[in-house]
Structure formats: C-alpha cells, structure tokens
N, C-alpha and C positions, 0 to 999 in steps of 0.2 A: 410739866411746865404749865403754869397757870395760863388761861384763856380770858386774855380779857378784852374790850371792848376797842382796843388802838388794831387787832386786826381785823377791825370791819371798817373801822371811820378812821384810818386816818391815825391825826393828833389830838382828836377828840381826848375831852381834860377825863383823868379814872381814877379819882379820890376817893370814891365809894368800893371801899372792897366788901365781898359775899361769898364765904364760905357755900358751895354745894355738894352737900354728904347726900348720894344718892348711885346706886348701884345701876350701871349701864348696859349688863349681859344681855337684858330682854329688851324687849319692842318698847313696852308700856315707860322703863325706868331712860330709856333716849330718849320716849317724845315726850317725857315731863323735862328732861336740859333741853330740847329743841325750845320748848315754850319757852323756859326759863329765860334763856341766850335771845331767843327773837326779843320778849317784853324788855328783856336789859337794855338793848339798845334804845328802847324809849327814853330809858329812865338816866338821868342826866349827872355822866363819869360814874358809871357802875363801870366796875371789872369783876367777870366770875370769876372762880377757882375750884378745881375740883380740889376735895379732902377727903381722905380714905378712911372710913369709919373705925378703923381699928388704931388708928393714929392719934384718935382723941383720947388714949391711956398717957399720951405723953402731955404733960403738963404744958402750958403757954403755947399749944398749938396751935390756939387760935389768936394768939396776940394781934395784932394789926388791923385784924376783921372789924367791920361793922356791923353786917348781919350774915345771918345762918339760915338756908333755905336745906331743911333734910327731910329722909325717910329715918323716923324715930323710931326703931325697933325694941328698944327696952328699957325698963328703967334704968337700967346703968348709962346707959347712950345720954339717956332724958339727964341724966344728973352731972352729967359732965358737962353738957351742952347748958344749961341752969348755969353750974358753975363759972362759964365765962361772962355772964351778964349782959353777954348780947342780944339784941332780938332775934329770937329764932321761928319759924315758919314749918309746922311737920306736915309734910305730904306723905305719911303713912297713917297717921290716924289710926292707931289701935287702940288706944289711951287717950281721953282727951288731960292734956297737961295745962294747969289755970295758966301755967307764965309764956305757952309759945301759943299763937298763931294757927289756924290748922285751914289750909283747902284740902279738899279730895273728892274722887267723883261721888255721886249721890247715889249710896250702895244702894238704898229701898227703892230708887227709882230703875235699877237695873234688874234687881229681882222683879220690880213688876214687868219690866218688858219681858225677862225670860220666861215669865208665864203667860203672855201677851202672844209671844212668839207660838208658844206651842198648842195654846187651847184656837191660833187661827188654824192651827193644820189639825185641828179636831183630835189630839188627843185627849185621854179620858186615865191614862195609868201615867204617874209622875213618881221621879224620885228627886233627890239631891245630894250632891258631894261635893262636901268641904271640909274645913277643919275647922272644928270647936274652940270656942273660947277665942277666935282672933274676930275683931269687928268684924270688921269687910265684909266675913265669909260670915257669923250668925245673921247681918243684917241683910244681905243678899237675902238665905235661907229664909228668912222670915218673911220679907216682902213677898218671896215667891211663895210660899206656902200659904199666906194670908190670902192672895189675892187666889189661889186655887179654891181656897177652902169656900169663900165668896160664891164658887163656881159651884159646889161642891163635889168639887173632887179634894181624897187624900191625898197625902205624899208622906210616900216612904223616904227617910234620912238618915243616910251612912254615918253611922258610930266611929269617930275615929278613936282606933284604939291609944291607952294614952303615952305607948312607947312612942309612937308616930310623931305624935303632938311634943314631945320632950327631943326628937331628932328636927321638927320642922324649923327653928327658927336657924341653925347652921346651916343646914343642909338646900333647903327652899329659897327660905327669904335672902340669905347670905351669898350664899353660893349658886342660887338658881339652879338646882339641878332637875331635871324634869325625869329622871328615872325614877321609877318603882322605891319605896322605902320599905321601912318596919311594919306598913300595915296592906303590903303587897296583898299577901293570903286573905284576912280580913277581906278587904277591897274585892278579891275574886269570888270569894261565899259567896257576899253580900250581893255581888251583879247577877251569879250565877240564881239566883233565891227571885232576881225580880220577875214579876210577870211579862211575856210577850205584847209587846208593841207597845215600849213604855217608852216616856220624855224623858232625858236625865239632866238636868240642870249643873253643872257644874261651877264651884268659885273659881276659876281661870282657868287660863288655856292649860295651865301642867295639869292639874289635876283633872283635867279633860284629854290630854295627850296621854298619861296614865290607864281614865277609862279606857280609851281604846286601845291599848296596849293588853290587858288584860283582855281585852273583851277578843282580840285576835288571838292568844295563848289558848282562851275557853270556847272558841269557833263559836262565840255570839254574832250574829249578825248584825252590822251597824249600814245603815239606818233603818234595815227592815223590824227589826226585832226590838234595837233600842237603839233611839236617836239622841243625839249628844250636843252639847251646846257649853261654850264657855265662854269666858270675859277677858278682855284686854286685844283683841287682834293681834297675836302677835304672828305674824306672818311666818316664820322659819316655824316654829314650837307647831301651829295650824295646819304646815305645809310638810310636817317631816313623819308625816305617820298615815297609814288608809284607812279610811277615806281622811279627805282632809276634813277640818274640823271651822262648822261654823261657830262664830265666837261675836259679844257685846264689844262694841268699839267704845272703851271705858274715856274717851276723851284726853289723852293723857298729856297732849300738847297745853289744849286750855287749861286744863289743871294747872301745869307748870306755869300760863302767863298767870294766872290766880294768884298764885302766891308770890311769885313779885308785885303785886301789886297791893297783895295784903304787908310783905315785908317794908315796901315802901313807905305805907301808911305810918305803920310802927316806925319806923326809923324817923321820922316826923313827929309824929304826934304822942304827948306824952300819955295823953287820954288812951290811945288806941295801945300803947305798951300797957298800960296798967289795964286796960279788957280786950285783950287780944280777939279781933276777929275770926270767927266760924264759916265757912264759905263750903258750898257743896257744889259742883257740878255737874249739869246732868249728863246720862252717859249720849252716847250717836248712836248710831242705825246696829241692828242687828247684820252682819256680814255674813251674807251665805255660803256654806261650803253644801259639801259633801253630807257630813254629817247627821245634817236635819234634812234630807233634800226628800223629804218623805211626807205622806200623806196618813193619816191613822183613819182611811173609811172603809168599811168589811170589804168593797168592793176593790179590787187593787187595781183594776182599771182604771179608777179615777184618782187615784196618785198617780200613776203611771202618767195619763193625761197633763196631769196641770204642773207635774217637772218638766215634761216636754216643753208645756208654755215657755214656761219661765226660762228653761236652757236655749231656746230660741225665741227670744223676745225682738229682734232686731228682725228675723224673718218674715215679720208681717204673714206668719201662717193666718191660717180661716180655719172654719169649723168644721169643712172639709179637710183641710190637712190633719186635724185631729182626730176626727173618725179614722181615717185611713192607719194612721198612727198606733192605733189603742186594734186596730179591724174589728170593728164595728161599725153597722148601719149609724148615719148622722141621724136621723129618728131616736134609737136606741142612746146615743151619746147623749142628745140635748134632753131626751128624758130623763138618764143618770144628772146629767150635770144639775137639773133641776131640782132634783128631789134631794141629791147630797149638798145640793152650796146654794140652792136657791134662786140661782141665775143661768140666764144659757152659754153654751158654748161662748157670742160674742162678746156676751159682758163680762165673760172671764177673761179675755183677749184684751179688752180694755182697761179694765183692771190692772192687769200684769204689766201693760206697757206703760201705766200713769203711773206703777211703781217705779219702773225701771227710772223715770223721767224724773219721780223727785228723789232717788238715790243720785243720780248727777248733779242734779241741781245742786245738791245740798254738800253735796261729797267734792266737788269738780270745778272748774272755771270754766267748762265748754263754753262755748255759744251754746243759743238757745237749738240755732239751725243745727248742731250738729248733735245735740240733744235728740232733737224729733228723731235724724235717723238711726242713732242708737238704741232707740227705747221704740222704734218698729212703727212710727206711726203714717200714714202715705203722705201728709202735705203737710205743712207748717200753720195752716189755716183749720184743721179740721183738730189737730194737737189745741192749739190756743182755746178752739169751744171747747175742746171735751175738759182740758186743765182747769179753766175758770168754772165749769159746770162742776166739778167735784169739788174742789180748794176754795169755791168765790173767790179767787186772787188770780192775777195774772202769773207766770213762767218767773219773771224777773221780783216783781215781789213777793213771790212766796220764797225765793232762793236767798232777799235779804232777811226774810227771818226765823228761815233754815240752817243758814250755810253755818259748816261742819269747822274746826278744827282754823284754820289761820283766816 
C-alpha cells in the first residue's frame, strides 16, 4: 500500500508521485526512507511509494510516477530506470550514471575518520576489509590507507576472492545477509596471518559482523589482539555478536533528505535534469562499542585506565579513583599518563568528559543542564569555561553547527 503524504497532513493536495526503490532490512537503508519521508513532507503534494526492485522487469511499472529516488545496483536496474524518462536520484552510488542524480555519504571522508579513530588510540598495525571493485568500499579503503600511509604506517588489504565478489550483489546488497559467504576461509587465513594488536577497518557493519565471527571460530581476541571498526550503525547487525561492534554513523537520514532535494530540483529545472547534481554527505561521530574499546600502548595499564574513564564519564572519578582502579601509586599513574598521552591524569578526565558533552550536543536534544550531568562535569559554570576554552564557542552554538542527523 503506497505511503503517501494524506497520512501525515490531513487533505494536504499529492500530485507529485515518487517512486522509492530502496531495500529496508538494515538500519542505514530506513534512515535513508526516514529522511526521505521527513523532507517529503516539506516538499509541496509529494506522495511516496515504495517499488520493489525486481518489479521494474515489468514494463510500465512506473507509469504515473514523476520522480525515482533508488539504490542503483546495476546496470540493468540503471537501464530500466533510463527507460522510463523520469528523473531519477541513486543513493547507491557505485557507478556514476550522466542521466540520474547521485547523494551518498562522503566515502573518503569516512575512511579518513576510520583512520582518525585508530591512530588516537595509538595504534601502529592496520588492515582493511571490503570488497573490491564496488565504490564505497575502494573509496573508504583508500582514504584510509592514504591517510595511514601520511602517518607512515602500512595497511594490509584483504583480497576478496572473486567467487565472493560474483555472490556479493544477491546475496549482500539484495538480500542483506550478514553470514559468512564464498570467501569464509579466505577471510579466516587472512585474520589468522595478521599481526597481534592490529586496527581492522571494515566497509560496514556485515563485513564487520563477519570479522568477528570468524575471529570467535579462530579464538582471536577482539579487541585485545584486533580491534574492529565498521560503517553504517546499524544497531541490531553491532548488537548481535561479542563483543559489540563499534561502527561510522554513515548519516543515512540526511542522505535521504539529500536527495529529495536534489530530486526536487530536477523535477523543476530543466538545467539541473540535463546536469544532474553530485552531492556527498559527510559521515557523524564514530559510535563506540566494544570493539575498539582498547588502547595499543606496550603498557596495558594504560588502556585499562582510559576505558575506565570513558565507561565512567558521568562518575566524576579523580585521579585517585584511577590509580585505585589500574592499583598503582597516583605518582606512578600521572608519570605513565604523562609519558604515553602527554597529559596528566586530570586532563585526561577533561578531555573525556568534553567528549562525552559534544557527542550529546551533537547527537541529542538534551538540555544543555542535563548535558553537564551526563558528561560528569560538577557545575554548569565550570562545564561552560572549560567548553568555550577548548571549542571558542559556547554549548549552544557549537550544537548549531554540529547537530547530527534531523
């Protein structure tokens, strides 16, 4: 039953119909229709509809339609979708196609945070796992690996074998399956082969769900041994394996208002049909799990220590509670902490809690008051100096041009 815009508003007038070909199983592929659905209602007598990708082998499927907002997965899709002459909008982006439209998050700017992520917790051994030959996942891989190499450190890059690659577009992108495929064994050498205490970057949460599946078959340690990181947050996929898996919030709400608004354009303007707009979005915060909750310095005391922090940010510990914690002398602590992070004990307290503060900010509608007591800080007065002392901005303006997702 199509969805369209009479059950939010009423009688509101829905002359504009909009094809949305876009697969709902995962997290990332709903908050691209929640976008969608939210910008529609701006935009004046849109009605959406969902259309099921496999529907478009029947001819005049899309009669009526005005515009097509999809995930373009092949060129057979790309040619049928051509064939109806409608403006179309691909928020899959593997191919750029001159006659449709494209938002999608800004792969190279996720690969840089993935490596952004792991060279702050000091490691020094990287790999990466995706699959070859699809955008997303080379441009991920290369950001991250450019931005290591900068550092210079290498990174080892899992070969996907090319049975894998010839199952992935059914079986992955189609049908979302997040179990083990054709390049199961492959995949298990390959983690088994890396060095101890390594980052592994992954193209999404499956192929992150995967890693650690494998890596619990091959009794790897996750995250002491190798720590894991994937894209899209998808909550169930993050939350259905141990540890849980920290993952890139790839944006996938604004994505989808993106391209209603690039579809809109086009649907208007004949200019912007004949040069369809490119639009990239950047991704959001890195989402802490389990995962990555690890530190790579020889001494494991001081990983030990600064997940403490962080897992008790709202406790307003001291530098005492940490020595106690790790047992050792506070002497012996603030000389580790010094020599491996280069600040003491209390500047790491502060630190962690002014993260905590702009993850709400940014991510949340709290109050500002209830901000401070989340993020551990003792007054609302002593938060506002240390916030503007790092940010130069106040709580409130840096949250307008932060804020996350709606």
């Amino acid at each position: 039953m199509p969805v369209t815009q009479k059950e939010y508003v009423g009688e509101r007038r829905t002359d504009t119909r909009v094809a949305v070909i876009v697969e709902r199983d995962r997290a990332y592929g709903r908050e691209l229709c929640c976008g969608i659905a939210d910008a529609a209602l701006r935009e004046d007598g849109w009605a959406l509809e969902f259309v099921d990708a496999d529907s478009l082998k029947r001819p005049k499927v899309l009669r009526g339609f005005d515009g097509v907002i999809a995930r373009v997965v092949d060129d057979a899709m790309a040619q049928r979708l051509a064939a109806s002459g409608l403006p179309v909008v691909d928020v899959f982006c593997n191919k750029r196609y001159p006659l449709f439209g494209s938002v999608d998050g800004d792969q190279a700017a996720i690969g840089r945070k993935a490596a952004e992520h792991f060279l702050a917790r000091r490691f020094t051994s990287f790999a990466y796992c995706g699959y070859e030959g699809y955008n997303y996942s080379d441009e991920r891989r290369d950001a991250f690996v450019a931005m290591l190499k900068s550092h210079y450190f290498p990174c080892s890059v899992f070969k996907t074998p090319r049975r894998a690659l010839a199952e992935y577009d059914a079986r992955v992108t189609r049908k979302e399956d997040v179990t083990l495929g054709a390049d199961a064994r492959s995949l298990a050498q390959w983690l088994k082969g890396l060095p101890p205490r390594i980052a592994v970057f992954c193209c999404h949460d499956t192929r992150a769900y995967q890693v650690l599946c494998v890596c619990r078959s091959e009794n790897i340690s996750v995250p002491d041994n190798l720590a894991v990181l994937g894209v899209d947050n998808d909550p169930l996929v993050c939350s259905f394996v141990a540890p849980s898996i920290s993952s890139i919030d790839n944006s996938g709400h604004r994505v989808g208002a993106a391209a209603v608004a690039v579809l809109s354009r086009m649907m208007r303007s004949e200019a912007a049909r004949k040069n369809p707009p490119a639009i990239r979005v950047k991704p959001g915060e890195v989402i802490l799990r389990r995962s990555t909750e690890t530190y790579a310095f020889a001494q494991k005391w001081i990983s030990d220590a600064l997940v403490y922090i962080s897992r008790n940010v709202e406790k307003r510990l001291t530098a005492e509670d940490v020595a106690a914690f790790v047992g050792k002398s506070l002497p012996m602590v603030e000389e580790g902490f010094r020599k491996a992070l280069g600040r003491t004990v209390q500047q790491e307290l502060i630190e962690s809690r002014l993260s905590a503060a702009k993850r709400l900010l940014a991510n949340t509608e709290l109050p500002v008051a209830d901000i401070v007591a989340r993020s551990g800080f003792a007054s609302a007065q002593y938060f506002c100096r240390m916030f503007k002392a790092d940010t130069g901005l106040t709580a409130e303006r840096w949250r307008e041009q932060n804020r996350r997702g709606r």
